[in-house]
C-alpha positions in Angstrom: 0.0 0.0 0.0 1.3 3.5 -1.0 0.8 6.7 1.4 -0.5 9.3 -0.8 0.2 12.9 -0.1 -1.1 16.0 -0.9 0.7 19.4 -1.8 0.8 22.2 -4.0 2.3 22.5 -8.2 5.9 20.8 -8.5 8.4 23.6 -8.2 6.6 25.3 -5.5 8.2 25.1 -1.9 5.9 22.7 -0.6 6.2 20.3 -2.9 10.4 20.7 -2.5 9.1 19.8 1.4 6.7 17.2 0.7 9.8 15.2 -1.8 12.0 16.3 1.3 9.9 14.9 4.0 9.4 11.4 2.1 13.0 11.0 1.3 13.8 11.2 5.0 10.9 9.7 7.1 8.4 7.8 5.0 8.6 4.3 6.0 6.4 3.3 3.1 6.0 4.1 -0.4 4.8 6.8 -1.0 3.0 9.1 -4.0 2.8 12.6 -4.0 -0.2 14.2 -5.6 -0.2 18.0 -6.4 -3.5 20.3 -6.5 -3.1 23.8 -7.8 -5.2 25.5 -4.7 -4.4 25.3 -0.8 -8.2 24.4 -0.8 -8.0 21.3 -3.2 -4.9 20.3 -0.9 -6.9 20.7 2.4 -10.5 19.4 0.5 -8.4 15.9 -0.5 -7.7 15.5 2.9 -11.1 16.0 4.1 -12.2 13.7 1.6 -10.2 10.8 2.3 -8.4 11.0 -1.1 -5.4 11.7 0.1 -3.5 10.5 3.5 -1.3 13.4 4.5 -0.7 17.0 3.2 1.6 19.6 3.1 0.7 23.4 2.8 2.6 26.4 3.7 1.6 28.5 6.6 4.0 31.6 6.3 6.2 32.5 3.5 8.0 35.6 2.9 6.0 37.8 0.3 2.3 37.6 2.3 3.6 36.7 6.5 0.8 34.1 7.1 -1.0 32.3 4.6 -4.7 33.1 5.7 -6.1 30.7 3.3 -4.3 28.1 4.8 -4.9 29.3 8.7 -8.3 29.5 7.9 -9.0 25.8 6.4 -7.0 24.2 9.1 -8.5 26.0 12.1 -11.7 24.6 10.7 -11.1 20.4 9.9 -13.3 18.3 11.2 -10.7 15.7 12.4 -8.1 18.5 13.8 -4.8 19.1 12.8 -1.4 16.9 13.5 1.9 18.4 13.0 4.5 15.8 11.8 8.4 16.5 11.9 
């Protein structure tokens, strides 16, 4: 079985994170699937289509990422930090 996650275009610094993240800790296989939106990340988690996701929650040009802050404070299953 393959761990699928979610994250943001290739080239963008979540995704760099995501390909980061698995070559270090994934103990599985794993597939990264990309969505263009912060939304369509968060909504495939919500969903079930995906089993973990990465999204920014500060970058340089905006501070926070109020999109992001926003969706998360909301889930209905709550949020888990992984390192």
């Amino acid at each position: 079985m393959r761990e699928k996650y979610a994250t943001l275009p290739e080239g963008t610094y979540s995704y760099i994170a995501t390909e980061e993240y698995i070559r270090k800790k994934a103990k599985i296989k794993s597939e990264v699937i990309t969505f263009e939106t912060i939304d369509d990340v968060i909504d495939a988690i919500e969903e079930g289509k995906v089993d973990k996701a990465v999204v920014p929650i500060y970058n340089t040009n905006d501070k926070k990422i109020h999109e992001t802050l926003g969706r998360i404070t909301s889930l209905k299953e709550g949020l888990y930090i992984v390192d």
